[in-house]
C-alpha positions in Angstrom: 0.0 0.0 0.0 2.8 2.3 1.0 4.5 1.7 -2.1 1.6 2.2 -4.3 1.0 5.7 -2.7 5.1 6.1 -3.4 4.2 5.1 -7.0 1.2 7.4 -7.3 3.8 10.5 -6.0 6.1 9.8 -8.6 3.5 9.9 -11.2 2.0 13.1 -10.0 5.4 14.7 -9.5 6.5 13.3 -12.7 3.3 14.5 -14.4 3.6 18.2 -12.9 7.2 18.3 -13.9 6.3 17.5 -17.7 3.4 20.2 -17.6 6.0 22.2 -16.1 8.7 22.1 -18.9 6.4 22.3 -21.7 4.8 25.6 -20.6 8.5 26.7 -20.5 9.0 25.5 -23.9 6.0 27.5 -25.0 7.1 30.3 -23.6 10.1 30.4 -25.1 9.5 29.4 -28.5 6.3 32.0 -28.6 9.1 35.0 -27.3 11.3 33.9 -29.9 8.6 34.1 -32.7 8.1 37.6 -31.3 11.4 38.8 -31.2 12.2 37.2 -34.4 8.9 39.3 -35.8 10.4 42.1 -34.1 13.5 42.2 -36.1 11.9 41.4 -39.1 9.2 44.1 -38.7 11.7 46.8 -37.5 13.8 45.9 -40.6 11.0 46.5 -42.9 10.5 49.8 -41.5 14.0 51.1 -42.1 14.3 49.6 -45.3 10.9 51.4 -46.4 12.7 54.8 -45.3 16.2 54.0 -46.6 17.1 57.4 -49.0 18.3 54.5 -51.4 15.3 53.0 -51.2 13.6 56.1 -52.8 16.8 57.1 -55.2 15.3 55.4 -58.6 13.1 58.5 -58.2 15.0 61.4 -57.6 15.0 63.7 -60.5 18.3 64.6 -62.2 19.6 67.4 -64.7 18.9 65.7 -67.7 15.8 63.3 -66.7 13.1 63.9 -64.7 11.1 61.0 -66.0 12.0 58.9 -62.8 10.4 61.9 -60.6 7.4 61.8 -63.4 6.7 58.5 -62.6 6.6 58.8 -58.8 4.6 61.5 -59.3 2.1 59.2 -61.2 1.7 56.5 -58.3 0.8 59.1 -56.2 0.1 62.6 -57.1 0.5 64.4 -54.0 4.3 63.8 -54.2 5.9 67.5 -55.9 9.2 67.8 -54.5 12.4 66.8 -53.6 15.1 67.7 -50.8 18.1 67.4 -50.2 20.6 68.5 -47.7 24.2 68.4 -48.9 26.6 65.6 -47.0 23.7 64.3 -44.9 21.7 61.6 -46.0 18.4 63.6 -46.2 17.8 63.1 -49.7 14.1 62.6 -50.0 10.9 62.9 -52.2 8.5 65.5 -50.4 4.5 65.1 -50.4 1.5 67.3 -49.0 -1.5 65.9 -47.6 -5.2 67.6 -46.7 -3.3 68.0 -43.3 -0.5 67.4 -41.3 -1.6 63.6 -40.3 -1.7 62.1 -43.5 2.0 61.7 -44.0 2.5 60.8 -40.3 2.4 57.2 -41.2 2.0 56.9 -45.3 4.8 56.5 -46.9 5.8 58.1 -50.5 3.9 55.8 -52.5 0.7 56.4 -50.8 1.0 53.3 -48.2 0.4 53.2 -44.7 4.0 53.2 -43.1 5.3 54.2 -39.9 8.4 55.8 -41.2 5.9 57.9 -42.8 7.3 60.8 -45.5 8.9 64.2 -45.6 5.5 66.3 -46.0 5.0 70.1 -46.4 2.9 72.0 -44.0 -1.0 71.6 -45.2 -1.3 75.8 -45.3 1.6 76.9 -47.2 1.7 76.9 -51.2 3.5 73.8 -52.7 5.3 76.0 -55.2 7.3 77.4 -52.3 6.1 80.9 -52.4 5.1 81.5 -49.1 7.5 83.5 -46.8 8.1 80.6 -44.7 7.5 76.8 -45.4 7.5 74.1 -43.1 8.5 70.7 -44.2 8.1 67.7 -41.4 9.8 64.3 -40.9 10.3 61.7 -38.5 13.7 61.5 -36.6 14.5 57.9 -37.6 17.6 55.9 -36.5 20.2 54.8 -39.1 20.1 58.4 -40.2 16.6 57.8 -41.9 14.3 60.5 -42.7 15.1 63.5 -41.0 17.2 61.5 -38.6 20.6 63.5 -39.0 18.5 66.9 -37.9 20.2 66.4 -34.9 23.3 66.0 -35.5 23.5 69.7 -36.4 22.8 70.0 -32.5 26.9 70.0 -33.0 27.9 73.4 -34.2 31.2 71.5 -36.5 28.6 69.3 -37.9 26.4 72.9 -38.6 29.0 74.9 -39.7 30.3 71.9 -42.2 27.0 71.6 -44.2 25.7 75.0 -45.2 23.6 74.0 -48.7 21.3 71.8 -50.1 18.8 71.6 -52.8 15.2 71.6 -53.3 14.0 70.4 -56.7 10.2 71.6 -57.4 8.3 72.7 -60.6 10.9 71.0 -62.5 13.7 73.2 -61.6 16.7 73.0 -59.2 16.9 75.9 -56.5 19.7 75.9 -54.3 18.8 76.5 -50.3 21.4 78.1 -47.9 20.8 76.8 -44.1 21.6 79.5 -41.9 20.1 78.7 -38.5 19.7 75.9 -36.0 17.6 75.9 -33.0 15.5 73.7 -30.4 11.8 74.6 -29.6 8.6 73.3 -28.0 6.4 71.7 -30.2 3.7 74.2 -29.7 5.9 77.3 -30.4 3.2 78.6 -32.4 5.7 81.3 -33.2 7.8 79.0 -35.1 4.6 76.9 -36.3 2.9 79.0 -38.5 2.9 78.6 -41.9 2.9 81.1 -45.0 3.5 84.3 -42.6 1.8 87.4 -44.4 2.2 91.1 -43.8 6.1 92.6 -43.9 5.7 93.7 -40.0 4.3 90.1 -39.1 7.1 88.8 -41.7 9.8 90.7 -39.6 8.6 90.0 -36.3 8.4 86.2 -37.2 12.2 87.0 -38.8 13.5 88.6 -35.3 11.7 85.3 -33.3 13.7 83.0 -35.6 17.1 85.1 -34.5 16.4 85.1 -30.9 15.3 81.1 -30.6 18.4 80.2 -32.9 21.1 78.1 -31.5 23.4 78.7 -34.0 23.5 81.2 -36.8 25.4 82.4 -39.5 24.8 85.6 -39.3 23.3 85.8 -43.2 21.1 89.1 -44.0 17.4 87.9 -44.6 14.7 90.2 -45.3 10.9 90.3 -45.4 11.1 88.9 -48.9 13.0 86.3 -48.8 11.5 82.6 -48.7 12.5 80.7 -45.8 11.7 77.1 -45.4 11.9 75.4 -42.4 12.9 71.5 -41.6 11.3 70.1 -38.4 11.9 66.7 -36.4 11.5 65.2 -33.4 14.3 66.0 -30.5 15.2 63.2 -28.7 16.5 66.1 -25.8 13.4 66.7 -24.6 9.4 65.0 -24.7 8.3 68.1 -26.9 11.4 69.1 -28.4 11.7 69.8 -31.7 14.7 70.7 -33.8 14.8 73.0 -36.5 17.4 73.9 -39.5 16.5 77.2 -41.1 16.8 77.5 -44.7 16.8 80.2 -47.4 15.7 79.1 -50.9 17.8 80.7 -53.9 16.9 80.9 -57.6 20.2 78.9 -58.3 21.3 75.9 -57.2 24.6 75.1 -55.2 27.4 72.6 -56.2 27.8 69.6 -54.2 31.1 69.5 -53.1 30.5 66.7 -51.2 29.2 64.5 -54.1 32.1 65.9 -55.9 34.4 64.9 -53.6 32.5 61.4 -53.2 33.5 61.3 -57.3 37.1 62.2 -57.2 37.6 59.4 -54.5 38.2 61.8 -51.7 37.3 61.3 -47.8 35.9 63.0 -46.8 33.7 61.9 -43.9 30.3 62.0 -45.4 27.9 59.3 -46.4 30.4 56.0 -45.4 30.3 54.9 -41.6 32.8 53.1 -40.0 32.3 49.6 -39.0 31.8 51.1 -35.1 29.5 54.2 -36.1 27.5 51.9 -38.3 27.1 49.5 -35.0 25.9 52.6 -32.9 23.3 53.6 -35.5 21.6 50.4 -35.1 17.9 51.1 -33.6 18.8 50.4 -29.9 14.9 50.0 -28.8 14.1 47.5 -31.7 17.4 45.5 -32.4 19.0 45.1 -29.5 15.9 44.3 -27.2 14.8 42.3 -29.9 18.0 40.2 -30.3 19.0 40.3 -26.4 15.3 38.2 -26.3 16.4 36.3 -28.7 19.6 35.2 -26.7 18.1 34.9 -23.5 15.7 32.2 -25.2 18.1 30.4 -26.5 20.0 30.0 -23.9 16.7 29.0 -21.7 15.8 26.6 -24.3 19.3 25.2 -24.0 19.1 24.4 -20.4 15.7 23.0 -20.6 17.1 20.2 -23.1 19.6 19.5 -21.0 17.2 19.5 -18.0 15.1 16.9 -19.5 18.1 14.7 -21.3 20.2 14.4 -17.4 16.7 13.6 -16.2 16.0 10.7 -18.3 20.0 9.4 -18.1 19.2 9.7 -14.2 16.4 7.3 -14.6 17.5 5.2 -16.7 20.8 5.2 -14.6 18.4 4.3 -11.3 16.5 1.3 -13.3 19.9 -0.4 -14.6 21.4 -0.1 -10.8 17.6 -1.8 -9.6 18.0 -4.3 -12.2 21.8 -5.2 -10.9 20.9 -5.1 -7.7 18.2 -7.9 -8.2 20.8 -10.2 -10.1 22.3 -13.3 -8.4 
């Protein structure tokens, strides 16, 4: 009888231990099909906002049949940006409002990189007194991720032009300002500023919010435009590079410099910066998971394969025990 109850406790312990491991081993392998989701899905994400991902578009000098046909799979798309020796080189749309492009990418798709996107009030042929162009700030230098950057005043003062490309034609735009504001700085967030004395007060709000500036005369008739992200500084941070657009376009030293197999710094990460760009929130959780799963799953195999050589070891020593 007393064995028989010893037998029945084995059973039940044996029983609860097998229930045991395989919730474990469900647990496992369903955070492993999450973290391996994870990686895929962040992955997707940054290759959807990838500049090169959008380059077949980008119009050039003598063709602007690749912009054409961008332009055709989704009509709200009318310009293009870019910022010299960064790699903000970007198609530009314009919704109904400021949502739309939040989360749709360039090709009219829901996307959570979402799109460079002009301001909903100002004209899309850049004749307001100030535009405001919006983009996420992306890791791996995506969208308007390297916004930042010009936090650093060597990384401002090295890249003072870009280019916007709209109604066909090249215009060259001189950055001249930096600064950090509040989201709701509704003197900095107002589009297509009319009147000269409204025009010069908005000018003299610019000068006294800038971090850095270059001290370039601007006047009431000049076009600004304005390139906004998200701060990672501060909850509603924003950070802001001030441009003025010209009638002609600026060289590229940089791409020049890229052509005539120079170094010079822009564009090509090292093995170690290209490591510290990875998206830390994503990747890294994602693949620490990963790890840790393994290496659970790992001991749990082991677990069970010492447990049956233990029993199997305990049965053989009955067994010789019970021989003559």
């Amino acid at each position: 009888m007393r064995n028989s109850a010893k037998a029945i406790g084995r059973q039940v312990i044996k029983g609860a231990s097998q229930i045991v491991d395989l919730a474990t081993l469900i647990v496992i392998v369903s955070l492993l099909a999450f973290a391996g989701y994870s990686l895929w899905d962040s992955e997707q994400i940054y290759n959807g906002a990838d500049r090169e991902h959008h380059a077949s578009w980008k119009p050039t000098v003598d063709d602007g049949a690749s912009f054409e046909e961008l332009r055709s799979i989704n009509p709200e798309v009318f310009a293009w940006l870019t910022v010299y020796g960064t790699n903000i080189d970007y198609p530009i749309a314009q919704g109904p409002d400021n949502q739309k492009y939040v989360s749709t990418n360039i090709e009219g798709q829901f996307s959570l990189s979402g799109s460079l996107f002009l301001d909903a009030d100002n004209d899309s042929s850049f004749a307001d007194f100030n535009s405001i162009i919006y983009g996420h700030h992306m890791a791996k230098d995506a969208m308007f991720g390297d916004l930042g950057d010009f936090a650093d005043k060597a990384v401002f003062d090295a890249h003072r032009f870009g280019n916007l490309y709209f109604d066909g034609v090249d215009h060259g735009v001189e950055f001249i300002s930096f600064m950090h504001v509040d989201a709701y700085d509704s003197g900095v967030y107002t589009a297509g500023v009319d009147g000269e004395e409204r025009r010069q007060a908005y000018l003299d709000g610019l000068a006294t919010k800038a971090l850095y500036d270059r001290g370039v005369a601007v006047g009431v008739n000049d076009r600004l435009v304005l390139l906004s992200t998200c701060s990672a500084s501060s909850t509603n941070g924003r950070d802001i590079l001030v441009g003025v657009i010209r009638d002609q376009p600026y060289p590229d030293s940089y791409e020049q410099a890229r052509l005539a197999g120079l170094d010079r710094g822009d564009g090509v990460d090292s093995p170690v910066a290209w490591v510290a760009k990875l998206p830390g929130g994503a990747l890294w959780a994602s693949g620490g998971l990963v790890l840790a799963g393994l290496a659970l799953l790992v001991v749990l195999l082991v677990r069970r394969r010492r447990g049956r050589g233990g029993r199997g070891g305990a049965r053989r020593g009955a067994v010789e025990e019970s021989r003559p």
